[in-house]
MMTF fields as JSON, N, C-alpha, C and O atoms, coordinates in Angstrom:
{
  "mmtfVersion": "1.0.0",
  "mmtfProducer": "UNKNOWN",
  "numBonds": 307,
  "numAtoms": 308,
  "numGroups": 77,
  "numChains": 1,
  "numModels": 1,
  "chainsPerModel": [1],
  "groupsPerChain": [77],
  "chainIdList": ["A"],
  "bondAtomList": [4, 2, 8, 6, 12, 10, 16, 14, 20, 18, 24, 22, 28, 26, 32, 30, 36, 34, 40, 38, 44, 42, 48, 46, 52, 50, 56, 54, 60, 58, 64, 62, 68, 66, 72, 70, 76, 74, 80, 78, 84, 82, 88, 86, 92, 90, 96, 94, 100, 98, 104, 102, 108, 106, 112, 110, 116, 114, 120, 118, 124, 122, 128, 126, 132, 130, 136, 134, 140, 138, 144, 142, 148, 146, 152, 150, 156, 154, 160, 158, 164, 162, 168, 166, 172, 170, 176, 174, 180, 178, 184, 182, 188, 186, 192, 190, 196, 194, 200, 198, 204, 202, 208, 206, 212, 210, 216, 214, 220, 218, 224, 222, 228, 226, 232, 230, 236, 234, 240, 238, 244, 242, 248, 246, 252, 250, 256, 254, 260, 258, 264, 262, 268, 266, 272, 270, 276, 274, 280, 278, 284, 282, 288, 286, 292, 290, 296, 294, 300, 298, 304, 302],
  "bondOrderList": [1, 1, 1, 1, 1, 1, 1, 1, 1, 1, 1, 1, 1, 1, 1, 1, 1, 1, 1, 1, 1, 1, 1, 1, 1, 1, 1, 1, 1, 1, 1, 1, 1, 1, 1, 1, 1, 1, 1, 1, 1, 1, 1, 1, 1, 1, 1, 1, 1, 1, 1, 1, 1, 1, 1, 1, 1, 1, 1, 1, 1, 1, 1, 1, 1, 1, 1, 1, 1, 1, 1, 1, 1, 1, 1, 1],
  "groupList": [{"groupName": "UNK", "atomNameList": ["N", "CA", "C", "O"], "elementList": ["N", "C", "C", "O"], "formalChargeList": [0, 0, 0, 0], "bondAtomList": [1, 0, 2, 1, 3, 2], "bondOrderList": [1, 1, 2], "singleLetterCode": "X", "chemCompType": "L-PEPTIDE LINKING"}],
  "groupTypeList": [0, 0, 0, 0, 0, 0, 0, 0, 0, 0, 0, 0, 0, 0, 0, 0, 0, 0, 0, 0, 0, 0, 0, 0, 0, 0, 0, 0, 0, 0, 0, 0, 0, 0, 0, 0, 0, 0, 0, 0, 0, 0, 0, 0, 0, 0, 0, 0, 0, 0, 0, 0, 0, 0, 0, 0, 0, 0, 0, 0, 0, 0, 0, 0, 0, 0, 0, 0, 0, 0, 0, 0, 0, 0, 0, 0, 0],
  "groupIdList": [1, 2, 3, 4, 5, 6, 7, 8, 9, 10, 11, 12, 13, 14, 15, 16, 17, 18, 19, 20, 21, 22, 23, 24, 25, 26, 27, 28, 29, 30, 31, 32, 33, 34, 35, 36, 37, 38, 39, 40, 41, 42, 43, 44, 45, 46, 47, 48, 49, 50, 51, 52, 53, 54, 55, 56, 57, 58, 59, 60, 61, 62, 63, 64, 65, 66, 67, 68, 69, 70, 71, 72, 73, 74, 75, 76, 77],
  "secStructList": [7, 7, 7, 1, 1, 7, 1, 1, 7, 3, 3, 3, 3, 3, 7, 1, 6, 6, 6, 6, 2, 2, 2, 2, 2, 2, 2, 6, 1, 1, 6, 6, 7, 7, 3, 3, 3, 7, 6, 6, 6, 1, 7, 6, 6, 1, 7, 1, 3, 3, 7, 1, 7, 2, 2, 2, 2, 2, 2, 2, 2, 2, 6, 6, 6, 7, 3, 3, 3, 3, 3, 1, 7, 4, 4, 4, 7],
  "xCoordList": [13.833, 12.455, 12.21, 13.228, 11.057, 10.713, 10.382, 9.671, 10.709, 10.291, 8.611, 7.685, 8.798, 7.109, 6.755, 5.671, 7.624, 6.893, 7.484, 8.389, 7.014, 7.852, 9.018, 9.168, 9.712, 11.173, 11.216, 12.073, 10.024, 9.428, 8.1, 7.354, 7.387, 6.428, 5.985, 6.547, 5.379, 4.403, 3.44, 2.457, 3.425, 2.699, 1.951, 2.754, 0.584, 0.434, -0.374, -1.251, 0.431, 0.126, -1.296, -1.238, -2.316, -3.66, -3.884, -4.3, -3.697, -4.246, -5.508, -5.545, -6.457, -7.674, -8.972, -8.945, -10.175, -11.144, -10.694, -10.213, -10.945, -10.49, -9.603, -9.734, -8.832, -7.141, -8.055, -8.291, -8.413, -8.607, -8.468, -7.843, -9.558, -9.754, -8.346, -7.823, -7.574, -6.339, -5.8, -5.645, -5.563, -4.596, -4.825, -3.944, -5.991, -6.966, -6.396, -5.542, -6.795, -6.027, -4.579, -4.196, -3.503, -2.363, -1.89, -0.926, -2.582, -2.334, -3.092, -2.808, -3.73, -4.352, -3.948, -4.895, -2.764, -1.824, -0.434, 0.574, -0.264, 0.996, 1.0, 0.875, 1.087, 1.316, 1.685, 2.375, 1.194, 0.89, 1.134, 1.814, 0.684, 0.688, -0.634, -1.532, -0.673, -1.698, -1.825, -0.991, -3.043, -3.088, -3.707, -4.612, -2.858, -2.336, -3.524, -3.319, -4.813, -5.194, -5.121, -5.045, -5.156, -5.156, -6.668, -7.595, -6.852, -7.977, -9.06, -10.263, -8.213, -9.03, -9.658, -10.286, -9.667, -9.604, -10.266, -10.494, -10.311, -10.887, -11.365, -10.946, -12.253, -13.045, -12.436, -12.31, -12.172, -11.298, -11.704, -11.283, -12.731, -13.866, -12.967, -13.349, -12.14, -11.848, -10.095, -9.505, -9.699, -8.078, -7.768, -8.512, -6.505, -5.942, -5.401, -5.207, -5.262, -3.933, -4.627, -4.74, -5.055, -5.345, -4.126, -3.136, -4.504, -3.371, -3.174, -3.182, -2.866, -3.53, -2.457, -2.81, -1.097, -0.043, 0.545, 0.59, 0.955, 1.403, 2.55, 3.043, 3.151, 4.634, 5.092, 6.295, 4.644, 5.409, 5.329, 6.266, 3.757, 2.916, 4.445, 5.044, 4.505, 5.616, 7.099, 7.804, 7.434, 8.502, 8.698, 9.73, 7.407, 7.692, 7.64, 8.255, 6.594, 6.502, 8.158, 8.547, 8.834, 9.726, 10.953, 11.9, 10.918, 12.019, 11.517, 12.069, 10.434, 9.978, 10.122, 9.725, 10.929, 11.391, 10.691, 10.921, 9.801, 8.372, 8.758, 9.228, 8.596, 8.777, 7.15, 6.149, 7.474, 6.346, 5.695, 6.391, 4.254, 4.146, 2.801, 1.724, 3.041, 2.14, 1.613, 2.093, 0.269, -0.822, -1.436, -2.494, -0.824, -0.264, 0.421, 0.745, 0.794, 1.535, 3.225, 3.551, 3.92, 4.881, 5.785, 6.388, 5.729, 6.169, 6.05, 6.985, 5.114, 4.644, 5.976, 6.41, 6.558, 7.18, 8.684, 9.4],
  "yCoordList": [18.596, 18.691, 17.648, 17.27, 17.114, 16.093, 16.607, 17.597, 16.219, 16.766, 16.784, 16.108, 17.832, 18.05, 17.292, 17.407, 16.75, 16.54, 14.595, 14.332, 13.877, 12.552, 12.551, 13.375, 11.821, 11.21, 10.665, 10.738, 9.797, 8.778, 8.415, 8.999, 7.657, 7.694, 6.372, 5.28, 6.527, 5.454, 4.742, 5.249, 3.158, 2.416, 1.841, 1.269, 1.617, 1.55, -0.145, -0.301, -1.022, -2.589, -3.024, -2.905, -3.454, -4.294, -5.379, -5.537, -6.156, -7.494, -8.312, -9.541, -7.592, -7.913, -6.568, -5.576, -7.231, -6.169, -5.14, -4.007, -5.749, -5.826, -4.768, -3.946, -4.774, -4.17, -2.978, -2.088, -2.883, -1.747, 0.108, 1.088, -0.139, 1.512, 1.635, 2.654, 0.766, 1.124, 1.891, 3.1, 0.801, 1.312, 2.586, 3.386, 3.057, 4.207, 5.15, 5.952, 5.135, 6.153, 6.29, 7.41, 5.417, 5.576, 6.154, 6.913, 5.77, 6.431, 8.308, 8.908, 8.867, 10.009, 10.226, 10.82, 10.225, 10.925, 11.038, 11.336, 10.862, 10.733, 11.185, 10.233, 12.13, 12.967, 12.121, 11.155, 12.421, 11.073, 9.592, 8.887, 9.186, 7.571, 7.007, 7.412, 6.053, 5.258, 3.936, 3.373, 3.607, 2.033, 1.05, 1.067, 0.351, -0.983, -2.255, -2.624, -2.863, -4.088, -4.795, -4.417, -6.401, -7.188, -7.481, -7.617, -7.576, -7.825, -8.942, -8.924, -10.076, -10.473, -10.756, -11.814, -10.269, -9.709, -8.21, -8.064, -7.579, -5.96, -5.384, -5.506, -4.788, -4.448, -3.199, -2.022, -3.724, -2.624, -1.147, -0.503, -0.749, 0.391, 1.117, 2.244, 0.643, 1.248, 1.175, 1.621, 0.875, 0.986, 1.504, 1.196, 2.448, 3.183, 2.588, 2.984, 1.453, 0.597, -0.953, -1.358, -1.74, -3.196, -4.121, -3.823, -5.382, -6.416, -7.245, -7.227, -8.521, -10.231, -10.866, -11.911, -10.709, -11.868, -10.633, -9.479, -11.055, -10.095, -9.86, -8.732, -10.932, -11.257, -10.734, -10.502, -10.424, -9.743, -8.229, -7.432, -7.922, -6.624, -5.648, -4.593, -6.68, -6.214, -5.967, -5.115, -7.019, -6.458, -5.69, -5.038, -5.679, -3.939, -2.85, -1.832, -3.049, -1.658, -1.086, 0.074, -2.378, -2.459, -1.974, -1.275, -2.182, -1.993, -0.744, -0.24, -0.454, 1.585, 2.729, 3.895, 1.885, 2.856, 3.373, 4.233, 2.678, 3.21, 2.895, 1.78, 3.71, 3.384, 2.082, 2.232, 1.089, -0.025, 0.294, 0.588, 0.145, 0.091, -1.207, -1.012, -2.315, -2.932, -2.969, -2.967, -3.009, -3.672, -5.219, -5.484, -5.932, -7.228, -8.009, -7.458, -9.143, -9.768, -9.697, -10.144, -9.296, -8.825, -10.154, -9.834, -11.693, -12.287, -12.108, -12.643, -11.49, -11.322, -10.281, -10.339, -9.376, -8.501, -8.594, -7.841],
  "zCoordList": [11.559, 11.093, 10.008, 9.428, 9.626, 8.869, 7.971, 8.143, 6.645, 5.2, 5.207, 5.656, 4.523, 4.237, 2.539, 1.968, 2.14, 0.62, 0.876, 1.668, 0.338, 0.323, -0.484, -1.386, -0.26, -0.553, -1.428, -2.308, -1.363, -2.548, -2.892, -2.106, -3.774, -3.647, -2.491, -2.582, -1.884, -0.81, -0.609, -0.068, -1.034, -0.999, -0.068, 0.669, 0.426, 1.768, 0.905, 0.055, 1.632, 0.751, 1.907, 3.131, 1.24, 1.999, 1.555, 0.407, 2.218, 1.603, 2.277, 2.229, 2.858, 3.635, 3.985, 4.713, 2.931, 3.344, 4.988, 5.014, 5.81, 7.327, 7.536, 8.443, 6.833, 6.879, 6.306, 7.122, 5.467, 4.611, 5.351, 4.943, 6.801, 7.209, 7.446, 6.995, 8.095, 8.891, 7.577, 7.401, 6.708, 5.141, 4.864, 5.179, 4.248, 4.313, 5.338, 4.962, 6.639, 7.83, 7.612, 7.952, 7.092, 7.113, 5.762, 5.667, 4.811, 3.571, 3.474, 2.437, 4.237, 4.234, 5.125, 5.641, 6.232, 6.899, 5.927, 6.568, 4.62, 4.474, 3.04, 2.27, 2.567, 1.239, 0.499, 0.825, -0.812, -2.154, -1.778, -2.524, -0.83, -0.786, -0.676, 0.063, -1.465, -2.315, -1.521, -0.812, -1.819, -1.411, -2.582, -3.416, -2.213, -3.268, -2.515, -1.359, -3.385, -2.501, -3.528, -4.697, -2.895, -3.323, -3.832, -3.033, -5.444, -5.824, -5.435, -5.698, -4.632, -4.636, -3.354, -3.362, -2.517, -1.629, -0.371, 0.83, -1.369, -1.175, -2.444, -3.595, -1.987, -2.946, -3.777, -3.44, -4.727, -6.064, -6.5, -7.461, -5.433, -5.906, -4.356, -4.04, -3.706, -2.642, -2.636, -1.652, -3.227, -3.227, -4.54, -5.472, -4.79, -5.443, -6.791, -7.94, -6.077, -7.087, -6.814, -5.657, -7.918, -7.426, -7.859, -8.528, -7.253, -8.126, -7.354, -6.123, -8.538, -8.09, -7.673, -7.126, -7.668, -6.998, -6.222, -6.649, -5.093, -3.836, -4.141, -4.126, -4.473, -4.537, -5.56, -5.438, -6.58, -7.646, -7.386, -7.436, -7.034, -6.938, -6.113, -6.321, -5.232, -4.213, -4.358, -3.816, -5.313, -5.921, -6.847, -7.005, -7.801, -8.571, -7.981, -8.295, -6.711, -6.267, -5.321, -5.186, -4.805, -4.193, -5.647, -5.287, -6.487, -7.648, -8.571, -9.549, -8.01, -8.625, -7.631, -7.633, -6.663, -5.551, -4.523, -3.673, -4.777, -3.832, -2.106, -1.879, -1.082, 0.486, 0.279, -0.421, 1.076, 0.912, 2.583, 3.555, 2.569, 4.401, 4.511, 3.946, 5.199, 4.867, 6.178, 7.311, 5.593, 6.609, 6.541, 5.97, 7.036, 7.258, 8.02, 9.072, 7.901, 8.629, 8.171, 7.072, 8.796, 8.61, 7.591, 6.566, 8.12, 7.24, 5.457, 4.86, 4.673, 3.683, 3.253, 2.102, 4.215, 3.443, 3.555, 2.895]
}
C-alpha cells in the first residue's frame, strides 16, 4: 500500500505560464506539495513558492530534501 502522508516535502517545479494547470493538477493530487514558478515567467499570484535562477532554486530545494517533480523539459533537471 502507498503511504498516505509524504515522505518528504514535494516540489512541483514550473517554469512556463503554460505549464502552470498541469503543475497545479499535479500538486493537488499529492498531499503538501507546493509549486515553485519561476518569477519571471508565471504569474507569482498563482504559485506557492516564486524564484528567479532555476538552477540554484533547484538545488536548494534538491539539498532541503524536498522529492522535486518538474514540469519541464527534462534536461533542466
Amino acid at each position: 500500500a502507498l503511504p498516505t502522508a509524504p515522505i518528504a516535502p514535494i516540489a512541483v517545479i514550473c517554469l512556463t505560464q503554460r505549464a502552470l494547470p498541469t503543475a497545479r493538477k499535479i500538486a493537488s493530487s499529492l498531499q503538501g506539495a507546493s509549486v515553485h514558478g519561476l518569477r519571471t515567467r508565471v504569474s507569482v499570484k498563482d504559485v506557492d513558492v516564486a524564484f528567479d535562477d532555476t538552477i540554484a532554486h533547484l538545488q536548494q530545494t534538491f539539498s532541503s530534501d524536498h522529492v522535486i517533480i518538474g514540469v519541464c523539459a527534462s534536461g533542466i533537471l
